[in-house]
C-alpha atoms as one frame of an Amber mdcrd trajectory, in Angstrom:
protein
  32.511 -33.455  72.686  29.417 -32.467  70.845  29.731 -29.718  67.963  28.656
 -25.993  69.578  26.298 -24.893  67.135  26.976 -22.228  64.804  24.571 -19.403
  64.941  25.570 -18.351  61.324  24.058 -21.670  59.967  21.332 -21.571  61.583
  17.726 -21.592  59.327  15.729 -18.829  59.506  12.697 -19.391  61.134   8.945
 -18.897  59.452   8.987 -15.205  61.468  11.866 -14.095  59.269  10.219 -15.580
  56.084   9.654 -12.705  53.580   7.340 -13.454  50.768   8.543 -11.118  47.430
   6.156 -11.520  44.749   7.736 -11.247  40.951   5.032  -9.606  39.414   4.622
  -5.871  40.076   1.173  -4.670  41.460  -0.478  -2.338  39.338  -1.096   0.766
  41.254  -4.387   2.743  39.960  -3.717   5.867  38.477  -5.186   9.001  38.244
  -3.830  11.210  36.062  -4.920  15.279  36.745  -6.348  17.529  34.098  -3.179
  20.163  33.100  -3.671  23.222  30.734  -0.836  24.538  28.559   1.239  24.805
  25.161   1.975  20.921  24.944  -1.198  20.231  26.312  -2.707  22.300  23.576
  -0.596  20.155  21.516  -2.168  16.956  22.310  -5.560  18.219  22.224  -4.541
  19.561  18.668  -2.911  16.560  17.478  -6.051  14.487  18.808  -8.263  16.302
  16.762  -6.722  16.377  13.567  -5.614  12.682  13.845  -8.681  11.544  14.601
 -10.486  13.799  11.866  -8.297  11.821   9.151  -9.198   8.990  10.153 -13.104
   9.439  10.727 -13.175  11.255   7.813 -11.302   9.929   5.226 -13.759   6.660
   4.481 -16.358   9.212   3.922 -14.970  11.151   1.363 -15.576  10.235  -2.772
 -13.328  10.579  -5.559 -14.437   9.656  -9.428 -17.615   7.973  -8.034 -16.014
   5.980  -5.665 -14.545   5.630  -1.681 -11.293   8.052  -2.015  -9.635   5.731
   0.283 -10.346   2.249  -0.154  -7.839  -0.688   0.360 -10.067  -3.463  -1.357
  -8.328  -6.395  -0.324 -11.054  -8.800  -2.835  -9.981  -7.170  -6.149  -6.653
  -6.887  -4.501  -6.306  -3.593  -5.485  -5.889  -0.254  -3.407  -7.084   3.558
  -4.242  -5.481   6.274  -2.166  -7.307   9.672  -3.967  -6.312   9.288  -7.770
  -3.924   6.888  -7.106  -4.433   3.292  -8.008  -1.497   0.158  -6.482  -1.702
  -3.487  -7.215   0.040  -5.884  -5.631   2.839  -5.247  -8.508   3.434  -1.994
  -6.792   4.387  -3.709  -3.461   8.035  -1.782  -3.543   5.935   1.523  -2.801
   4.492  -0.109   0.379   8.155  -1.411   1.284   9.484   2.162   0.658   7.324
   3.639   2.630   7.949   1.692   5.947  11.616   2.366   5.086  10.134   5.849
   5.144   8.497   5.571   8.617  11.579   3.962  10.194  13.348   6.450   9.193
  11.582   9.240  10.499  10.801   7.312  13.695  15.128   7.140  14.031  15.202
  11.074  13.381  12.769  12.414  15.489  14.012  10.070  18.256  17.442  10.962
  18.590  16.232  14.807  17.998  13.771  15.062  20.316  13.237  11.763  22.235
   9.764  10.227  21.626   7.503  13.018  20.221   5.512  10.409  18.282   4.665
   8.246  21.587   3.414  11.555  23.538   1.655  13.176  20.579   0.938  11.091
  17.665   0.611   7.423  18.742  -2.617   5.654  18.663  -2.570   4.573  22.168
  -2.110   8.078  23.399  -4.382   9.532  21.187  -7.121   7.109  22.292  -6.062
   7.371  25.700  -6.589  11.153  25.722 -10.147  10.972  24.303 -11.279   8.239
  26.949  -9.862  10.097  29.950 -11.182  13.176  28.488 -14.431  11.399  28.620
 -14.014  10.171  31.897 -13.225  13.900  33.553 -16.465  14.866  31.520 -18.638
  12.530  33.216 -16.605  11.717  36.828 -14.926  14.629  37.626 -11.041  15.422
  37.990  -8.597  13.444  39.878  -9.708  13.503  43.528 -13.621  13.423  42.370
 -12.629  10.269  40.548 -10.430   8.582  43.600 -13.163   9.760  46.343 -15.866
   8.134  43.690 -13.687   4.839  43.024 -13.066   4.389  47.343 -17.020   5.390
  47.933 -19.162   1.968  48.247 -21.349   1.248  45.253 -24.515   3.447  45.277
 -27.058   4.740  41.917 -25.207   7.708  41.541 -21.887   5.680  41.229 -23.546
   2.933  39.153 -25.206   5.412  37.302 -21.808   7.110  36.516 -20.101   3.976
  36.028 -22.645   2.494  33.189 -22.825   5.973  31.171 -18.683   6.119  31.179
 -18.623   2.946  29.568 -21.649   2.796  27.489 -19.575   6.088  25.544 -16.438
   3.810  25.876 -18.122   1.272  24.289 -19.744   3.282  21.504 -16.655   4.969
  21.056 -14.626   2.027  20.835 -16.937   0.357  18.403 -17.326   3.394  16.001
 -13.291   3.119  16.064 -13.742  -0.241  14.730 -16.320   0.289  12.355 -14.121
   3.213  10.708 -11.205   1.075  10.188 -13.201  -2.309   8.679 -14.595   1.231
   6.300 -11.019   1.468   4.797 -11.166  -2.340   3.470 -14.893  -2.694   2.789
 -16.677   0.495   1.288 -17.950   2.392   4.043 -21.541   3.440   3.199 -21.939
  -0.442   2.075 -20.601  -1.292   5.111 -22.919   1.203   7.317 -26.339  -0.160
   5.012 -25.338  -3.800   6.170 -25.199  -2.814   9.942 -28.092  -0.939   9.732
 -29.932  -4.053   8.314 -28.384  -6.526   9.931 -26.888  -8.104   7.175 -23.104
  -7.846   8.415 -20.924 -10.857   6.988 -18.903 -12.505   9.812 -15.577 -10.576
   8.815 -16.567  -7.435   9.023 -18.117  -8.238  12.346 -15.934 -10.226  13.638
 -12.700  -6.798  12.769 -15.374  -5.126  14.492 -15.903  -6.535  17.424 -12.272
  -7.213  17.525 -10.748  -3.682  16.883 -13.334  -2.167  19.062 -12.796  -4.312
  21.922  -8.570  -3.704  21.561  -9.467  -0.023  21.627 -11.652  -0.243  24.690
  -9.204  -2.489  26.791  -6.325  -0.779  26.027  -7.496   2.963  25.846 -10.000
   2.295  28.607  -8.401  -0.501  31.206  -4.525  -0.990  30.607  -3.542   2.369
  29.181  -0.142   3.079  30.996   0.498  -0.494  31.253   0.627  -0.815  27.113
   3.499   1.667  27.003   5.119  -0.115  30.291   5.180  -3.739  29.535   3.739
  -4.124  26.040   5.210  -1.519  23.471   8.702  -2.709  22.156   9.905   1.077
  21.497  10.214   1.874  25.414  12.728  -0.903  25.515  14.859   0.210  22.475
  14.896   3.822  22.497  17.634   4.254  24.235  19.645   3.499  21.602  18.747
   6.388  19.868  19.211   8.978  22.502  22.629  10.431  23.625  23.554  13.262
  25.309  22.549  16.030  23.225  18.533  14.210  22.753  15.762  16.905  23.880
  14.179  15.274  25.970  12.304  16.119  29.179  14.448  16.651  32.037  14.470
  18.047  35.503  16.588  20.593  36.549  18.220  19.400  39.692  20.864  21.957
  39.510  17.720  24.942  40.493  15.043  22.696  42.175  17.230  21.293  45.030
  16.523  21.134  48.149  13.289  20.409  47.689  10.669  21.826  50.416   7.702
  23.680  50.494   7.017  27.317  51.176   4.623  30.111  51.298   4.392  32.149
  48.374   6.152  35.283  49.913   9.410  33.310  51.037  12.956  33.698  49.859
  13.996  30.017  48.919  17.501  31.067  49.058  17.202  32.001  52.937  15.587
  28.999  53.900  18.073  26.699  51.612  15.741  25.693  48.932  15.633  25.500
  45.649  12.881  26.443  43.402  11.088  22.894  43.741   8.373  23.292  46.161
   7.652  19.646  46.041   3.992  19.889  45.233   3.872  16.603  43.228   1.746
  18.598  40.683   4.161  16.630  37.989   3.475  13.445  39.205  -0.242  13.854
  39.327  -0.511  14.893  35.864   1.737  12.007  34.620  -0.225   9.731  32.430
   2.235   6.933  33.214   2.430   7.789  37.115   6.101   8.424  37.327   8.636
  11.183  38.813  10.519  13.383  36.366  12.814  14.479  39.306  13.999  11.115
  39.603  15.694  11.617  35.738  14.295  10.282  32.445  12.979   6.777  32.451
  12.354   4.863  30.166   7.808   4.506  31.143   8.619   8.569  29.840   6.086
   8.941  26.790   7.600  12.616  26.355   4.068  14.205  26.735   5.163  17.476
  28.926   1.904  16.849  30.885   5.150  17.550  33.657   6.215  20.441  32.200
   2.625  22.281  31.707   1.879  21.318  35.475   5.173  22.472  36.727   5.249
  25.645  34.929   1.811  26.942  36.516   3.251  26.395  39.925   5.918  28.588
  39.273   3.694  31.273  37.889   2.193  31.580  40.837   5.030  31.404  42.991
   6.490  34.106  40.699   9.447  31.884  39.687  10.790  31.461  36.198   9.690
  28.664  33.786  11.546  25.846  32.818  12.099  23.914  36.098  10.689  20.753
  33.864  11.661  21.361  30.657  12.935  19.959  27.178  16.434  20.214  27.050
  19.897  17.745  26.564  22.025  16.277  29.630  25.195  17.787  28.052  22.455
  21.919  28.129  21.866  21.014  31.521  25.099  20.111  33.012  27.040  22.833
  30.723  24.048  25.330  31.018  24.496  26.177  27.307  22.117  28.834  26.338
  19.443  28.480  23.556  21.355  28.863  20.701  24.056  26.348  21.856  21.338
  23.713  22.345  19.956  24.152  18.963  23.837  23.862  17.519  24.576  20.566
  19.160  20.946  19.333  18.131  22.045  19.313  14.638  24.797  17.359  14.889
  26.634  14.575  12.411  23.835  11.919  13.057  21.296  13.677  12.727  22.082
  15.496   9.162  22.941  11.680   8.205  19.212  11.005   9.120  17.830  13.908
   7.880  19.818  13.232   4.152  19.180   9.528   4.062  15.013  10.500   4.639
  15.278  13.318   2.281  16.701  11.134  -0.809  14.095   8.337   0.133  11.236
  10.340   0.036  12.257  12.450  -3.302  12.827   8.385  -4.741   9.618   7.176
  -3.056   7.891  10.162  -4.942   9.487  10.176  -7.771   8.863   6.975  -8.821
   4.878   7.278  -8.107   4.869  10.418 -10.322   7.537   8.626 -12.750   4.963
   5.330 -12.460   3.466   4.087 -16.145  -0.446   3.218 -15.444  -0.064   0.800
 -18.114   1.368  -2.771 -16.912   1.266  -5.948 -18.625   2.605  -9.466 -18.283
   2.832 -11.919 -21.220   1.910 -15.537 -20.788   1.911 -18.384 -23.182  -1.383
 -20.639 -23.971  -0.871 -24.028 -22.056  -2.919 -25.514 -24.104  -0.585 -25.753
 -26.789   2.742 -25.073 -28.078   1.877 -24.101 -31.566  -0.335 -25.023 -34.397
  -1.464 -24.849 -38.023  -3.207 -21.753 -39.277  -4.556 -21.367 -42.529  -2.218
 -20.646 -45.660   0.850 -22.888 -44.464   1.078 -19.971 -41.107   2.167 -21.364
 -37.864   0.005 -19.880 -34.846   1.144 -19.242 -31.275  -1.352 -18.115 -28.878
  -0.697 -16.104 -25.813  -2.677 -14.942 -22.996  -2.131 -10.649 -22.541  -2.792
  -9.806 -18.986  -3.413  -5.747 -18.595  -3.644  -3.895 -15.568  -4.619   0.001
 -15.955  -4.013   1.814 -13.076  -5.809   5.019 -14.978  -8.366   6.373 -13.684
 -10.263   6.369 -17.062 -11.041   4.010 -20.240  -7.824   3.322 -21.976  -7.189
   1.686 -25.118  -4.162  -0.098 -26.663  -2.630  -1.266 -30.047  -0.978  -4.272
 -30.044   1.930  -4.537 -31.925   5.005  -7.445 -32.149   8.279  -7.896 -34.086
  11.364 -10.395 -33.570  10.616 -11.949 -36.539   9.914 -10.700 -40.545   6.225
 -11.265 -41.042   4.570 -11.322 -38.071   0.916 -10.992 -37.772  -0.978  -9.794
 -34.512  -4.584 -11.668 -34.476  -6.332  -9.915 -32.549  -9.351  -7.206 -32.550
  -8.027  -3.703 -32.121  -7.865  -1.574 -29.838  -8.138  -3.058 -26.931 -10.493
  -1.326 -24.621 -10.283  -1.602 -21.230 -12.310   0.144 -18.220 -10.524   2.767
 -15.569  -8.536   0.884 -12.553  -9.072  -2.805 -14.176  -6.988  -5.841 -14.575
  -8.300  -8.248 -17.855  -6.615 -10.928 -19.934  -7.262 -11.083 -23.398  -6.019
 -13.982 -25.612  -3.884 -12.890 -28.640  -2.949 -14.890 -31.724   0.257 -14.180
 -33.529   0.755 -15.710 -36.879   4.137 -16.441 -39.569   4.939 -18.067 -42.568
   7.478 -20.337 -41.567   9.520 -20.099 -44.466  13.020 -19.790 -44.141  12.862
 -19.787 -40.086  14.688 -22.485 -38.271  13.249 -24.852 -36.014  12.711 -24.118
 -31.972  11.907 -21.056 -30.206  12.818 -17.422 -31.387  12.505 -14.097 -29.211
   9.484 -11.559 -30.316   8.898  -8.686 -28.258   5.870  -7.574 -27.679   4.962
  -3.658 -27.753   1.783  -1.936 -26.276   0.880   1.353 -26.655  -1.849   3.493
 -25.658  -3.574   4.848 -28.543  -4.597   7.964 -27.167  -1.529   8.825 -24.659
   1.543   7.432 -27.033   4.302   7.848 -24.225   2.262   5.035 -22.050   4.318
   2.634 -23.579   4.909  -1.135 -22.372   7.372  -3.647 -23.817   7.414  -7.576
 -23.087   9.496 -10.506 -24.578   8.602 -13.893 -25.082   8.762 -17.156 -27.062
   7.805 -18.134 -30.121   7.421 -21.854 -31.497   8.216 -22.825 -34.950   8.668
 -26.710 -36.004
């Protein structure tokens, strides 16, 4: 008997074949133009972010850039402040610093920095402002984007990105200005004269804030930015963040302005999408917090004009915790459970890091030196029976003005510092200077002994430095 065949097994056939592709289509978005407190927010934030850092290249201080990190005499000046690589800790302290205050503000208020402060929002802002300035708002730009190609729409096209472009390229020329002096920097463009460094940081930084301010935007914060992957371990249930209340909005359904929402079974949600379309990153609040959320309240501005004019109350979209929303606490109760155990541990642990981290730049001696022996040799003869030792002094004065130092050294009876005094050396310098010391070596044993050396500033007498070494005697 042959088998009957079992339908079950059977192979689908190329009809039932369903291609799934494993890399997500990127959907063009459009985000709408919102007015409101956070929105004023941004646009404040934008501005005084972006005169910092515009600005701050151009300013002077003693006759020089006040902030200049000049990577060639390795060597950086922040106002009157002067770090050498010696001062590394400072830079290590104040990442410690930033992590910090990333892990506080996160678990307080979810991610304020990525919807206010961070450089790819802040750049995204000023391109799409740029972009509603010369194409319109959201439908003018998707009816101009589905139109065929025409002047007007090349026309529109070239002059968006020609200010993109110039934008973008100013943004690089402003941050190369922190590492090379700016006005030197701006002569050599002007001139033509750029070395291939400077241009190439240029071209480079400009052309990363094009792209991503300008092309990928949303899909930086989606698929590239490590802190929308992580953050969640920093939220819990008492995190402000922004959240829709489901509790009031649904049923969703629209309604004419005069209706009671309670007779027809709705909430106050009038599903208008209004907090979608202003979403830089094209998702839906009502669908809970995810983690493509920047924490802009674009949502919450949008959704809170709709509700003027329908005459409802605020706060449909609004910050608040999943424990406020469930538990309807009321303000105070929100603000009680915001400061909570891990937070105050944050807050304390940044609070004693900063008072260190500034404490020890206030506390900071601008006198440093390092002691180094000649290689040349390990001692010789000097006149009168003396036995010489010759080291090399290396100073570094982080002062802002001339300084000049005495030389002194003991460890030994009858040592002689050979050497012309004071040294002199110029404000925010590093110089060796060779230095001789001398001893009758009468009575001292054979080998190495310990001297100290002592350096003092002649006209401050608390800058003080104090260095041990080695000295030879045969």
């Amino acid at each position: 008997m042959s088998p009957v065949p079992d339908s079950s097994l059977a192979l689908p056939s190329a009809a039932d074949e369903v291609e799934t592709s494993l890399y997500e289509v990127r959907r063009q978005i459009y985000p709408r133009a919102v007015s409101g407190c956070f929105a004023g927010w941004r646009v404040a934030l934008v501005v005084a972010t972006q005169l910092v850092f515009y600005g701050l290249p151009w300013l002077t201080w003693n006759d020089r850039q006040a902030v200049l990190f000049d990577l060639v005499s390795r060597k950086f000046h922040i106002f009157g402040l002067v770090l050498w690589p010696q001062d590394f800790i400072f830079l290590t302290v104040l990442l410690i610093i930033s992590a910090y205050s990333l892990f506080l503000f996160t678990t307080i208020a979810g991610r304020l920095w990525c919807g206010y402060a961070c450089p790819q929002t802040v750049y995204t802002e000023m391109f799409m402002w740029i972009e509603r300035r010369i194409e319109g708002d959201r439908m003018q730009r998707m009816r101009l984007d589905q139109s065929a190609l025409s002047a007007r729409k090349f026309g529109l096209k070239t002059l968006k990105h020609g200010l993109w472009i110039a934008a973008a390229l100013w943004t690089g020329f402003t941050f190369v200005g922190y590492f090379t002096p700016i006005k030197v920097l701006g002569g050599e463009v002007a001139t033509w004269t750029l070395g291939p460094w400077e241009t190439f940081w240029i071209l480079f930084y400009g052309f990363a804030t094009y792209g991503n301010a300008g092309w990928m935007r949303e899909q930086v914060c989606k698929y590239m930015c490590p802190y929308a992957r992580f953050q969640s371990v920093m939220f819990d249930s008492d995190t402000l963040v922004i959240t829709y209340d489901a509790q009031r909005g649904d049923p969703r359904g629209s309604r004419g302005r005069t209706a009671d929402p309670k007779a027809l079974g709705l909430g106050d949600c009038v599903d208008c999408n209004i907090c979608v379309q202003v979403c830089p990153t094209g998702i839906d609040i009502r669908k809970g917090l995810q983690y493509e959320c920047i924490g802009c309240a674009a949502c919450i501005d949008g959704c809170n004009q709709v509700m003027d004019k329908m005459g409802y109350a605020r706060g449909l979209i609004r910050y608040s915790t999943e424990n406020a929303v469930s538990g309807k606490y009321t303000d105070s109760e929100i603000r009680r459970h915001v400061l909570r155990p891990r937070v105050l541990v944050y807050s304390a642990l940044l609070g004693i890091i900063i008072i260190a981290f500034f404490g020890g730049l206030l506390l900071r001696s601008p006198l440093k030196v390092d002691v180094l022996r000649d290689r040349g040799a390990m001692m010789r003869d000097a006149p009168g029976g003396q036995i010489e030792n010759v080291y090399r002094l290396q100073f570094i004065n982080s002062d802002e003005a001339v300084r000049r130092y005495v030389v002194t050294v003991d460890g030994l009876p009858g040592l002689q510092v050979m050497a012309p005094q004071p040294i002199e050396l110029p404000p925010a310098t590093t110089r060796a200077f060779p230095v001789a010391i001398r001893v009758d070596p009468a009575g001292l044993g054979a080998g190495s002994h310990v001297i100290v050396f002592h350096i003092s500033d002649l006209d401050r007498p608390e800058v003080q430095a104090h260095e041990k070494s080695r000295f030879f005697v045969r």
